[in-house]
Structures are given as structure tokens and as C-alpha cells.
C-alpha positions, 0 to 999 in steps of 0.5 A: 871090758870084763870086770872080775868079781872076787867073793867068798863064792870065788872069781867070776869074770863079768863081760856085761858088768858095768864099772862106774866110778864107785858102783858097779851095776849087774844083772840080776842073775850075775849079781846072784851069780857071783855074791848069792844075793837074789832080787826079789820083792823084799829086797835082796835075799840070800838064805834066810836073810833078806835085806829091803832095798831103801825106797828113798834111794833106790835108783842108786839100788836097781836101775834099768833092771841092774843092780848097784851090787857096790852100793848095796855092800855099802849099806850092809857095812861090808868091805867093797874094794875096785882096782883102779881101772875097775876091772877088778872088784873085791867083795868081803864079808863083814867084820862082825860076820867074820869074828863070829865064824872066827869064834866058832872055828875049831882047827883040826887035830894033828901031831907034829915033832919039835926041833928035838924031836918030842911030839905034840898034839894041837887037842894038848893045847885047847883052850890057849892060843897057839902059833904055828910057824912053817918052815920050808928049804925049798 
């Protein structure tokens, strides 16, 4: 079966991931593939950040050579998702990773009429919270 793999990286379809229950076991290199996150001594890595493997439970980490990419989500305190059949598996981000790449989000300018045809710029309203609704007849 091929597991497909949905990350901030994208969708990856996976022929050797093996779906069991609540883990799901890959290769090293296609857990790096799809996630970023690299095996190596201190743990699994991605960028600067490095998170080390728990000795106590560490088969339910890395077995055989796979890794248990859904158990190690689980440490983190991320979001892991698996379709029913467990050929789909979805990967988030953290909540507080995402709120503070939230903070930090600043929209680009533009310009759009109103229905009376007067002109706005998003930049006139920086500062407050503003809710755009689109509308289209086909």
C-alpha cells in the first residue's frame, strides 16, 4: 500500500511506509523526505533544532532502522492525523509555532474599490483587524 504523506513540505506518496495502528514507520531518508527531519546521533534534527530520541522508549522512536515518524510528532505536542485505512497521514505544525508565524504575518499591499466604488488601501488600515470577503458570479 502507499501511504501518502501531507506536511508543510507537501504531499508525498510513500510505497515503503508502513501504516500500524497509531505509528507510522519509514526510512530515514523518507521520513527526511517528507517532514525534514534527519536521524542523527542527538536525535532527529531540522535546522538548528534538535530533538533527542527518549532512551526509555526509544523502540517506539526507531526500529529495525524505521522511524516512528507519528510517535515522534506526538512527543513534540504537533497535530498527527491518519485516514481511517492509514493511506493518508497528515502532519501539522504546532500551535504555538503557528501563532507565533501568525504574529509575525504582515499581508501585502493592494487597493480594491467598495461597492460605491471609492478606493482602499489595506496599509490605511494597519494596526486593526480587518475582514475581507470575495465574491465571485461564476
Amino acid at each position: 500500500m502507499v501511504v501518502s504523506v501531507v506536511s508543510d513540505l507537501g504531499v508525498f506518496p510513500l510505497s515503503a511506509a508502513v501504516a500500524a495502528g497509531d505509528a507510522l514507520w519509514l526510512s530515514p531518508s523518507d521520513a527526511e523526505l517528507a517532514t525534514g527531519w534527519t536521524m542523527k546521533p542527538e536525535g532527529l534534527c531540522r535546522d538548528q533544532v534538535c530533538v533527542p530520541v527518549p532512551r526509555s522508549s526509544s523502540s517506539d522512536f526507531v526500529r529495525d532502522g524505521a522511524i516512528n515518524i507519528a510517535a515522534f510528532w506526538r512527543h513534540m505536542d504537533a497535530p498527527v492525523r491518519a485516514s481511517e485505512a492509514g493511506d493518508v497521514w497528515v502532519f501539522g505544525e504546532r500551535a504555538d509555532v503557528r501563532a507565533t508565524a501568525l504574529d509575525h504575518l504582515e499581508a501585502p499591499d493592494f487597493e480594491l474599490p467598495d461597492v460605491t466604488g471609492r478606493k482602499h488601501r489595506l496599509s490605511d488600515y494597519r494596526g486593526q483587524k480587518v475582514l475581507l470577503a470575495t465574491w465571485a458570479s461564476w
